[in-house]
C-alpha positions as CSV (number, residue, x, y, z in Angstrom):
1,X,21.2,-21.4,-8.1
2,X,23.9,-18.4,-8.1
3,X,22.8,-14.9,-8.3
4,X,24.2,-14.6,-11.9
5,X,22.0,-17.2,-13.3
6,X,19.5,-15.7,-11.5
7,X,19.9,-12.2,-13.3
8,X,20.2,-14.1,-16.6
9,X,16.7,-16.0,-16.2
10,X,15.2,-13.0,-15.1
11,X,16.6,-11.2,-17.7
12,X,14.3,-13.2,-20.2
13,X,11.1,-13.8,-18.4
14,X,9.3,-10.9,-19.8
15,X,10.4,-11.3,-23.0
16,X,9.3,-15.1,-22.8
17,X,6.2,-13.6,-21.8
18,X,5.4,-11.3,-24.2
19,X,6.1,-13.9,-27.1
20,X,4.3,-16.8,-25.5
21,X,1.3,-14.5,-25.4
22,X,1.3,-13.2,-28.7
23,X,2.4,-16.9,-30.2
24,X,-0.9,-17.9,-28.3
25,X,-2.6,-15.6,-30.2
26,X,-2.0,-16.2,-33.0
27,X,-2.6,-19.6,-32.9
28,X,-5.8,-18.9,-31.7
29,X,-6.4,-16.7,-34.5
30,X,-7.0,-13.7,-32.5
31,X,-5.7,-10.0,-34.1
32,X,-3.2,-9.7,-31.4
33,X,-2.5,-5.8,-32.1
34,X,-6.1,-5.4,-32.6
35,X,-6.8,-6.7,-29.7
36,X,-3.6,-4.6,-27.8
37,X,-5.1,-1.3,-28.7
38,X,-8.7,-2.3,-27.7
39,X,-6.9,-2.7,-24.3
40,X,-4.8,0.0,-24.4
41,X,-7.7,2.2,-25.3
42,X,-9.9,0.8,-22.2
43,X,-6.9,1.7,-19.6
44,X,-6.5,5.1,-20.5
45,X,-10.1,5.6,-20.2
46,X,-9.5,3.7,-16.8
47,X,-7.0,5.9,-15.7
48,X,-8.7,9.4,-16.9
49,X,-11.9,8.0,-14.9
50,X,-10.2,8.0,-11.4
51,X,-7.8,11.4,-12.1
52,X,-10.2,12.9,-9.8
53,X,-10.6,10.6,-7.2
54,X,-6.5,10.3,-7.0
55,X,-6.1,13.8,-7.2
56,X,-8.7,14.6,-4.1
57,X,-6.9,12.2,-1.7
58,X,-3.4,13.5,-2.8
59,X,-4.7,16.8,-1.8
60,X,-5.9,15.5,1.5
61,X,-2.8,14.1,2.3
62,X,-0.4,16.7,1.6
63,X,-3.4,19.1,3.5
64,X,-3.1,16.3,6.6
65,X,0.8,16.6,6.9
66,X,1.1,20.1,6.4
67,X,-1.6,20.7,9.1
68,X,-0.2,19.1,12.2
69,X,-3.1,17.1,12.0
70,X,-1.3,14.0,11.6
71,X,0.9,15.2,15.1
72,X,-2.5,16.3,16.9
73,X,-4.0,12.8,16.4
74,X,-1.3,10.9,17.9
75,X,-1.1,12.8,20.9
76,X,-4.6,12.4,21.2
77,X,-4.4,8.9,20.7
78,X,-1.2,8.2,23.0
79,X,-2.6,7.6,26.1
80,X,-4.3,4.5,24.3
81,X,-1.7,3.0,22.2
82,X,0.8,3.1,25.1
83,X,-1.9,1.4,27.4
84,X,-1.9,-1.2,24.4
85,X,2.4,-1.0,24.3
86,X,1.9,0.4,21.0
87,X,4.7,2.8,20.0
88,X,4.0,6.3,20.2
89,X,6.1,7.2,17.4
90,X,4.9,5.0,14.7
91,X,1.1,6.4,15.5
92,X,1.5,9.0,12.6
93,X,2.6,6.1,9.5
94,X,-0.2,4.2,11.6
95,X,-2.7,6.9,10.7
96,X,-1.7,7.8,7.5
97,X,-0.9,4.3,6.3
98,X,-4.7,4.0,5.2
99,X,-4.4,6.9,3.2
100,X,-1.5,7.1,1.0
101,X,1.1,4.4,0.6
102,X,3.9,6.8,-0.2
103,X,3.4,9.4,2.4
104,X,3.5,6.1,4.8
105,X,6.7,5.2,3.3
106,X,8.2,8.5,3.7
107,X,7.6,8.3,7.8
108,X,8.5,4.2,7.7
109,X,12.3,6.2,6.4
110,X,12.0,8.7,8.9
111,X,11.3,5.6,11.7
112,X,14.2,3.7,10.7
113,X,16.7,7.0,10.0
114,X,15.8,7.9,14.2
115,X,15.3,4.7,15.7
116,X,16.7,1.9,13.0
117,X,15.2,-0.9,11.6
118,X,16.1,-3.1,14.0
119,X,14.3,-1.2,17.0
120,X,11.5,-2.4,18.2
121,X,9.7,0.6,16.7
122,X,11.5,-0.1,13.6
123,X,10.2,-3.7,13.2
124,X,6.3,-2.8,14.6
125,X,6.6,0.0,11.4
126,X,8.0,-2.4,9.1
127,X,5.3,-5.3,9.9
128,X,2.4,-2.7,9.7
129,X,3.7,-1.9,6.0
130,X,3.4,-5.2,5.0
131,X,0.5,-6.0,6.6
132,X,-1.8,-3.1,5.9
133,X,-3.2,-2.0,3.0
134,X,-3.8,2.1,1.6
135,X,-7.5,1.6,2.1
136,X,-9.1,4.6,1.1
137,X,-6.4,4.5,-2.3
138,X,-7.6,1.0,-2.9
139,X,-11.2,1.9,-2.7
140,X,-11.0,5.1,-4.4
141,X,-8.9,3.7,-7.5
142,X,-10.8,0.1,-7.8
143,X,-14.6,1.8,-7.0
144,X,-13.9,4.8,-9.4
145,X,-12.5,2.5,-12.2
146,X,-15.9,0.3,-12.4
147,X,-18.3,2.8,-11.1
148,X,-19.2,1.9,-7.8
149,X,-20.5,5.0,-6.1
150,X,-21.6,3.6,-2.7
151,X,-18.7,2.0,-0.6
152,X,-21.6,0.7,2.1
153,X,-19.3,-2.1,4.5
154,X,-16.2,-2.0,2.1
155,X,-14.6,1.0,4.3
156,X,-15.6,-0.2,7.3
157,X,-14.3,-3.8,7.1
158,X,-11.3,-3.1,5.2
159,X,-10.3,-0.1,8.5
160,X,-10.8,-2.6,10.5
161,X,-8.9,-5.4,9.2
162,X,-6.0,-2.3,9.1
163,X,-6.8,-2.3,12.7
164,X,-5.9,-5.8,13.3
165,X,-2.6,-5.5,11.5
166,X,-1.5,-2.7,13.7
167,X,-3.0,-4.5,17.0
168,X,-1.1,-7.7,15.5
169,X,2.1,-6.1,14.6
170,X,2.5,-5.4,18.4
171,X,2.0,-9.2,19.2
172,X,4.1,-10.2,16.9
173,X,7.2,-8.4,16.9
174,X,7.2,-9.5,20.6
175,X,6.2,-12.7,20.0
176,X,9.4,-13.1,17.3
177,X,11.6,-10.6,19.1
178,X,11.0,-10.4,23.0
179,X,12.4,-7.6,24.9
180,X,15.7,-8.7,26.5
């Protein structure tokens, strides 16, 4: 399939989308814009629920880079993550990766604008963005919007299993891409 076929069909999925559901609908006998706006509705009052929680770890974040803390911590941490051949410069998208997705993105540019994308630090960054998650965003937004106050083994498990996506992220950029 050529890229310009490609851009037509995907120029008419959502639109295909939108009509099939609302066809559906209808044939079901459901009030469709009834229906939307009991939705609609239910977001908002989704979104205006977790406004705090968003805006708290926002603040913490722009208080964590400002602060040096984010610097600090990897130094700390070095003599470790080079014992495990983990890169020294990625430690502060490493740290900040469970926190805010955008602020990890912003280092991931700063990794690949010094060392490239093709570095070895470049690749270890790259395969620790896809294979991490924002933890404490996830369980802030997700908690907050159906009212779960108590995280208990949620935050524990899911910083681990970040864990393992940085330990693996090592393995497997040498595994696929083995110093020469």
């Amino acid at each position: 399939m050529n890229l310009s076929a490609l851009n037509t069909f995907s120029a008419y999925v959502i639109p295909v989308a939108v009509i099939s559901i609302v066809v559906f609908g209808l044939i079901r006998r459901v009030p469709v814009f009834d229906t939307f706006l009991s939705g609609a509705k239910e977001g908002f009052s989704s979104a205006v629920s977790i406004l705090p929680s968003l805006v708290g770890l926002i603040v913490a974040v722009s208080m964590l880079n400002a602060s040096g803390a984010l610097e600090l911590l990897s130094h700390f941490l070095a003599p470790v993550t080079n014992a495990l051949g983990f890169p020294a410069e990625v430690m502060p998208m490493a740290i900040l990766r469970p926190i805010s997705g955008s602020g990890s993105t912003a280092m991931l540019t700063q990794i690949f604008g010094s060392h490239g994308p093709d570095s070895f630090i470049g690749r270890v960054a790259s395969v620790i963005m896809g294979s991490t998650e924002t933890t404490f965003y996830a369980i802030a937004v997700y908690f907050a919007a159906v009212g779960i106050k108590k995280t208990r083994h949620a935050i524990p498990a899911a910083l681990a299993a970040d864990f393992t996506g940085y330990v693996m992220s090592v393995l497997t950029v040498n595994l696929f891409f083995p110093p020469s």
